[in-house]
N, C-alpha and C positions, 0 to 999 in steps of 0.2 A: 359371772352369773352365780347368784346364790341357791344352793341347792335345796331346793324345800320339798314337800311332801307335793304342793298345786304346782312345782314346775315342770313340765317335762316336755321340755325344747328337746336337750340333748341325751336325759337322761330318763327314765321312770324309777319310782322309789317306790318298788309293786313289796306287801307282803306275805301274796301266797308265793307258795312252792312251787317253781319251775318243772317241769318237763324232765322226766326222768334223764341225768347225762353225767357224766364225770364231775366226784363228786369230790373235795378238798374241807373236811373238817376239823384239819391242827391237830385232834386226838393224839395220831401218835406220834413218835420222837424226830420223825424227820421233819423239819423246816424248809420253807422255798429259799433258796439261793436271794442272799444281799446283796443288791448293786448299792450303786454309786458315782457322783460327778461331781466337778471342782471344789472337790475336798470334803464334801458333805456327810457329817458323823453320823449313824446311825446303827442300833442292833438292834437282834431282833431276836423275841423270845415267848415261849410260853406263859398264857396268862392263865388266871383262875376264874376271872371275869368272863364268862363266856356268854354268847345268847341262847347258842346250842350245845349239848353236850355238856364236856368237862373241862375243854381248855381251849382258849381261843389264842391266837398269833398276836403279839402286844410289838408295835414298832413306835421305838422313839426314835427323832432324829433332830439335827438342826443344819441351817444352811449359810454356812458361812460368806457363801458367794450367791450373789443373786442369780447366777445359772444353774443352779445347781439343784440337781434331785437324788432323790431313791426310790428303790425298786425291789416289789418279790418278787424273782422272777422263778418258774416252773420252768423243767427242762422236758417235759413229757410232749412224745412227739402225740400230733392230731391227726389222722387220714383228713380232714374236710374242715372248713371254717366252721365254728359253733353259731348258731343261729340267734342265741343271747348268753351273756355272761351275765350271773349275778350272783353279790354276795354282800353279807350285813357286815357294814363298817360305824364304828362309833366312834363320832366324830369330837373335835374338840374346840372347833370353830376358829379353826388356825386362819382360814382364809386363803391357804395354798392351794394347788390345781391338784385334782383329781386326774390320773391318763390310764388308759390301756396299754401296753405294746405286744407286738405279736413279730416274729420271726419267722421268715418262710423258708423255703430247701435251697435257695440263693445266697442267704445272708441276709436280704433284706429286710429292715425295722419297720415296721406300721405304728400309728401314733392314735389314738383315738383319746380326742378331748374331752372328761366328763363333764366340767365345772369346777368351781372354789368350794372346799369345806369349810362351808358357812354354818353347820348346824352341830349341836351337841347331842350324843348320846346316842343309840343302836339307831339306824335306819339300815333299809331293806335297796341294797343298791343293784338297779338291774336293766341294763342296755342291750337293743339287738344292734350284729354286727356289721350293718348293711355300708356304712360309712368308711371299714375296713379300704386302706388303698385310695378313698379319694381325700384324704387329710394329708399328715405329714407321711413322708416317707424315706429313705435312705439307706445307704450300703447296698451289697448284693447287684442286679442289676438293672438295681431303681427304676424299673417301669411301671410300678401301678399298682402292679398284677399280685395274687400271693398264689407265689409256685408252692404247690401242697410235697409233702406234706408240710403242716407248720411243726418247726419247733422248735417252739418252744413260746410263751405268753404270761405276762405278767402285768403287772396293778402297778403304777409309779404316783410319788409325791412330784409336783416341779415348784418350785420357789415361784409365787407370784409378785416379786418383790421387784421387776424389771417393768410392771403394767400396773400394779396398784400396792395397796396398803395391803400386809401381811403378818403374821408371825415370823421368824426363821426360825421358831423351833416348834415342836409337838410333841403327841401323844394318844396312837391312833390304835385300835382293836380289829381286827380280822375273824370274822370268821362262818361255816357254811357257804363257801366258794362251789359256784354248780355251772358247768357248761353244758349249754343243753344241744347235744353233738345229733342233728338228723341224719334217720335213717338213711345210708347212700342209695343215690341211685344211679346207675348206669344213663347214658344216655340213651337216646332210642335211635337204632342205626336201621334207618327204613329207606323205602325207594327214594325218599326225600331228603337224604345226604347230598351233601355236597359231590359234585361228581366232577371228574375233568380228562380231556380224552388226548392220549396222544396218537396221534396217526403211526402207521405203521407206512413206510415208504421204501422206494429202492435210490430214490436220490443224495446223498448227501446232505443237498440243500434241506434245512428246517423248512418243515410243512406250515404256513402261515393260516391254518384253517381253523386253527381248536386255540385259540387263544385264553390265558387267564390272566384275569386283569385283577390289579389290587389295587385300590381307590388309597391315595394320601391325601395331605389337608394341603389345602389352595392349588385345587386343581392338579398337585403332582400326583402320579400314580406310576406302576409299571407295569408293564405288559409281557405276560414270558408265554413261548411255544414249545412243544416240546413233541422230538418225533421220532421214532424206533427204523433203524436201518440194518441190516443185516448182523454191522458189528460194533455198532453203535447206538448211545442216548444221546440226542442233539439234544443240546440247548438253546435258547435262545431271548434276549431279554432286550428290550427297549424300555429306556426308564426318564422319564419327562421330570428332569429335575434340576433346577438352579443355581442352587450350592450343591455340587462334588466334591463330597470328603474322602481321601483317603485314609487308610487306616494307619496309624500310628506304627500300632502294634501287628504287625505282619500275622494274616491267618487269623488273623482275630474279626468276627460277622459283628459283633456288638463295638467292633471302635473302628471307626468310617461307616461308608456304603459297601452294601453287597449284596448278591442274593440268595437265596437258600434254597437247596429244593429235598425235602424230606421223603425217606422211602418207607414202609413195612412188606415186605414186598409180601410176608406169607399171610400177614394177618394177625398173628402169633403173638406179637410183642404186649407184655402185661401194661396194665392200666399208670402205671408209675413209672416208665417209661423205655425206651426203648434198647437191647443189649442181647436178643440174638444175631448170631453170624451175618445172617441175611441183609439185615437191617443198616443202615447209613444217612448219612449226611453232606451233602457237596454244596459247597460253597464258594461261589462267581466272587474275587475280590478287584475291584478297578483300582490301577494306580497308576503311581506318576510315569513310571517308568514300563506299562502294560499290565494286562491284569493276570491274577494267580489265580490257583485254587486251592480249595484246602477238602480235606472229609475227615468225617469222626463216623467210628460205632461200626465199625466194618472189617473184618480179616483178612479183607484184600484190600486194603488200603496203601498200600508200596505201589503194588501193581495198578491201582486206582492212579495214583499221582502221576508214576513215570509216563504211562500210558494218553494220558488225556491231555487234550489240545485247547487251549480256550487264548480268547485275544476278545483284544476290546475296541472301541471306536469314539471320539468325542463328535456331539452334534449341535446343533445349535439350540437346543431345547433341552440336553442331557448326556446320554451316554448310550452306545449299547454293548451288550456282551455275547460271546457265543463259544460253545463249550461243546467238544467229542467225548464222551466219556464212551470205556472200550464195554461190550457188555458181558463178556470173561471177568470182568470185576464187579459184575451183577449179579448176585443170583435173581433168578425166579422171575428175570424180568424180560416177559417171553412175549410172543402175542398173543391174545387171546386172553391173557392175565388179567382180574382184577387185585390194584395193588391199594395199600394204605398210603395213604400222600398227602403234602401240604406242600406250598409253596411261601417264600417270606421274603421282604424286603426291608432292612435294615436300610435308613436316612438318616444319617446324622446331619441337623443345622443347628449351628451358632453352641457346639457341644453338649448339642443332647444328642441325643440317637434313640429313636424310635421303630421298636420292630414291625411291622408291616404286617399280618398273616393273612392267608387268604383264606383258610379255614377259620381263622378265627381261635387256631390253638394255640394253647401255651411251650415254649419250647420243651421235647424232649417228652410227649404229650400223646401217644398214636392213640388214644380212645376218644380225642376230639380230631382227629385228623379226616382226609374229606376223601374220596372214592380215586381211582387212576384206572379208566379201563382202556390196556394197553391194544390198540386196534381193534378190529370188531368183534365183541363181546356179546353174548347172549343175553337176552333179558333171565333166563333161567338162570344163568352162572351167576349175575350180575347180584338178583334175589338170595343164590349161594353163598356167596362173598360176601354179603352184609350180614346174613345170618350166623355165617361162622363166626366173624368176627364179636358180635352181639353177645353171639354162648358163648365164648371164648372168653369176653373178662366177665361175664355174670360170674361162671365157673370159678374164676380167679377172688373176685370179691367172697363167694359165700366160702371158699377157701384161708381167706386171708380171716375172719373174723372169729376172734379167740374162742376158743372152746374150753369154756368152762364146766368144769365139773357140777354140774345140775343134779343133785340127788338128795335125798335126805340122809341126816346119821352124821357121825362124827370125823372130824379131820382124819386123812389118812395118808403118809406120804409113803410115794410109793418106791422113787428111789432116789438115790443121790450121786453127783458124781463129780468126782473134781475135774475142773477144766485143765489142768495145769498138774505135773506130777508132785505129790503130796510128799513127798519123802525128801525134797530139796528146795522147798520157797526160799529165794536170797532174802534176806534182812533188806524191810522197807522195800520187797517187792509185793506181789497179789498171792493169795490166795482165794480162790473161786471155785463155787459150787453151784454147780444147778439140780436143782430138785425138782421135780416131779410129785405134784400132790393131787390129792381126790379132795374135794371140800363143796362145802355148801354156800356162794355169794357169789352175787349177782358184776361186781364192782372191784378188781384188783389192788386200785388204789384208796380204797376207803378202809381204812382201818378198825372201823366201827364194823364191818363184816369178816374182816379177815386181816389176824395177823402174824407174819411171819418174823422169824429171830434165831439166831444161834446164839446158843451162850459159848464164850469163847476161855477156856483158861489156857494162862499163859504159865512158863515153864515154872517163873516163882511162884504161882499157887495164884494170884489177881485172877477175878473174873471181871469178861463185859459184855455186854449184850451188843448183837451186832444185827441192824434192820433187816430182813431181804428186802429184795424188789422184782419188780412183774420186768419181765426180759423178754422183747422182741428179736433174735438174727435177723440181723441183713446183711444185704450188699450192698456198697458203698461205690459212687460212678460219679467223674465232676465231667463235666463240658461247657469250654470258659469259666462264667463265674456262677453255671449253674449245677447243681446238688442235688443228686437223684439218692437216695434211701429204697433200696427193695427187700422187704421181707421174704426170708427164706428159710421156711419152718414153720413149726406150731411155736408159740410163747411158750415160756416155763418162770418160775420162780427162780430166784441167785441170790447168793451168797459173798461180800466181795471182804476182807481183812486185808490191813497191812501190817506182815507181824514186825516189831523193832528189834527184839532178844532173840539172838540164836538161843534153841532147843526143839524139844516136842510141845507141840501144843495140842488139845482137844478139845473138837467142837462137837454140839450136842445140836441138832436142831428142832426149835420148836413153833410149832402152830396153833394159833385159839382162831376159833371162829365169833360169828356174833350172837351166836347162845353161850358164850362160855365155854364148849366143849374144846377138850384140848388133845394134841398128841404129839407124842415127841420119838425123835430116831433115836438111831444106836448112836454112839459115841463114836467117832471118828477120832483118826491122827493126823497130824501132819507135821513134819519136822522145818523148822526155820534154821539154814545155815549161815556164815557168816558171808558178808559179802562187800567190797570196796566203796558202794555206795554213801555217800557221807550222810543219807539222812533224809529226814523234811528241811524247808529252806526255814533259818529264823532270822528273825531282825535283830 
């Protein structure tokens, strides 16, 4: 498809200004990350040629192999999918494909096709994301889906020289890159959640009354019960299905069939997903030789395993499973409880695998998870338990969202502090600073409002300028091939060097905003010693 101004299949080539969002104008010294594939040369640099501003992103490349592309990619993580990406590309009529890609907390790659650049000269390029997940996709755990947060998204060339007539080399301009990021919203957790009941019994036997059914395609689906007994969570799952995969990889819910059943039990668990005490994951595995279980996210998890009894059965339509878990390795999982919960089923046919949810949530997810009210519960509790849960990540959201210094007046940094002791950095290790500043902008990564710098002199007398960057803490959680990211803290500004020369060095830091005002710290030290490390790698 040739990209013109009257097309817009896949694209629009709008030239007002976007919706205020995350804003990427080349100004200053930092560059997005060069990729690369089947050999494909390409740099990429500062131009003078700009449409906005003073400097726009100038990418040449050629493609020596006809699979072959490149890519700017950005490694700045997103809370939510942008709602449209747009940004002025000036084209050179190469004829090669325009793509999106986008990275989510899995690993997984998203592909979005724009078209061939068929035209010359600044156009205004700008797509919403809605198509995000139903194109190409791959790595991570390739379902579809994009597990938030993303991070990381970038612009790719691909060689169109495998489907038609093309250049394999160019000459492309970047610049005013704007993601236009909506306002989050919480869902709305009302009496109209998803709810699902486990009986409370004195029998052993699973109570067959409260069943939860997950609907699969062509008529397979499974069907799980679940029932509270004195010192026990029964399980129970009949699962109508054709092909029984066992799982390769032992314990693993994403490779074969199994089932899942997710807990929150307090409600508590932030929006990014789950990692108090309370909190777990059990997981029904059928196999050749009887089925296992496995759990994640829990402190009692030894006592979970040794303790719990599950066995399986083949039928003539599928499978079923049935599981003691002791409730000493519960917390909170009482009568009269409302608990956070999902249930999932995991089918893999013909090697795919497909997760199942019954909520409808994404793994590792409690802010899409569905209601558990554990025997007879109150309508008033019931009302309780959703509200808590509701303020609970409002609370967390208007928490989580950067506070910037909103005032009038000039930059002021308030303190600094090295991460690392400054009196012994090894040669070709870090030194790091996070700083604390009062300033006036809207927009961390926009340079044009706010820029941060140290200047750094090194022992023989050399100066260089060193960028900061806007610094999220978190904590960092995998489960299988999935990637949780939780912030923990306010943001601040940092500092990162690597020094090579043993000695003292000193660093100055300085701040301009986007009236020009400027202010700069006191002079710091820090001494570089000598250290066995042989270096950067060279070729």
């Amino acid at each position: 498809m040739l990209l013109t101004p009257r097309i817009a299949l896949l694209l629009c080539l709008l030239a007002p200004a976007l919706l205020a969002g995350l804003t990427f104008g080349f100004e200053g010294r930092t560059l997005p990350r060069l990729t690369s594939y089947k050999e494909a040369a390409a740099a990429l640099r500062h131009a003078s040629e700009a449409r906005h501003g003073a400097r726009a992103a100038e990418l040449t490349f050629s493609f020596p192999d006809p699979a072959g592309y490149v890519g700017l990619m950005f490694a700045q993580q997103l809370p939510r999918i942008p709602a449209r990406f747009a940004f002025d590309l000036h084209g050179d009529g190469n004829q090669n494909l325009l793509c999106l890609r986008f990275h989510d907390a899995t690993g997984e790659s998203f592909q979005l096709r724009l078209g061939k650049i068929g035209w010359h000269g600044w156009q205004r390029i700008s797509s919403d994301l809605k198509r995000v997940g139903k194109e190409s996709h791959w790595g991570g755990n390739n379902d579809g889906v994009v597990d938030l947060p993303v991070t990381g998204f970038g612009i790719e060339i691909r060689s169109f020289a495998k489907h038609g007539k093309c250049r394999p080399n160019g000459r492309l301009l970047f610049d005013n890159l704007v993601l236009d990021l909506p306002e989050a919203t919480l869902p709305v957790v009302s009496q109209d959640s998803q709810q699902a009941h486990c009986p409370v019994t004195e029998a052993a036997a699973t109570d067959r009354s409260s069943p939860i059914v997950i609907e699969g395609v062509d008529g397979e689906k499974a069907t799980i019960w679940l029932n509270l007994t004195a010192d026990s969570l029964h399980i129970a799952a009949e699962v109508t299905d054709g092909d029984l995969r066992f799982p390769a990889i032992p314990h693993d819910p994403s490779d074969g069939d199994a089932i899942e059943i997710w807990l929150d039990p307090k409600l508590d668990s932030l929006p990014t997903g789950l990692g108090q005490p309370d909190d777990c994951m059990i997981a029904l595995h059928p196999g050749a030789n009887g089925a296992s279980i496995s759990a994640w996210h829990t402190d009692r998890t030894p006592h979970l395993l040794a303790a719990s009894r599950v066995t399986m059965r083949r039928t003539g339509t599928g499978y079923t499973l049935e599981a003691a878990i002791p409730r000493a390795a519960l917390r909170e999982v009482e009568p009269g409880n409302m608990i956070g919960f999902d249930a999932c089923w995991w089918d893999q046919d013909e090697g795919q695998t497909v997760r199942h949810s019954w909520a409808n949530a994404a793994p590792d997810a409690p802010w899409e998870f569905g209601i558990l009210a554990l025997g007879d519960v109150s309508t008033a509790r019931k009302t309780a338990s959703q509200t808590q849960r509701a303020t609970g990540q409002r609370a967390w959201l208007a928490a989580q969202r950067p506070q910037l210094a909103q005032r009038p007046g000039p930059p002021e940094i308030h303190s600094l502090r090295p991460i690392r002791d400054p009196t012994s950095i090894p040669a070709f290790g870090l030194f790091e600073l996070a700083c604390e500043l009062g300033a006036e902008y809207n927009n961390p990564f926009d340079f044009r409002q706010i820029e941060v710098q140290a200047k750094i002199t090194c022992p023989d007398g050399r100066t260089t300028a060193v960028d900061g960057f806007w610094h999220q803490p978190y904590r960092y959680q995998t489960y299988h091939a999935t990637e949780s990211l939780t912030p923990q803290g306010q943001p601040h500004w940092r500092i990162r060097f690597t020094p090579t020369v043993p000695g003292q060095y000193h660093c100055q830091l300085q701040v301009r905003d986007g009236k020009e005002r400027r202010a700069e710290g006191v002079r710091a030290t820090f001494t570089c010693v000598p250290s066995p490390t042989p270096g950067f790698v060279r070729r």
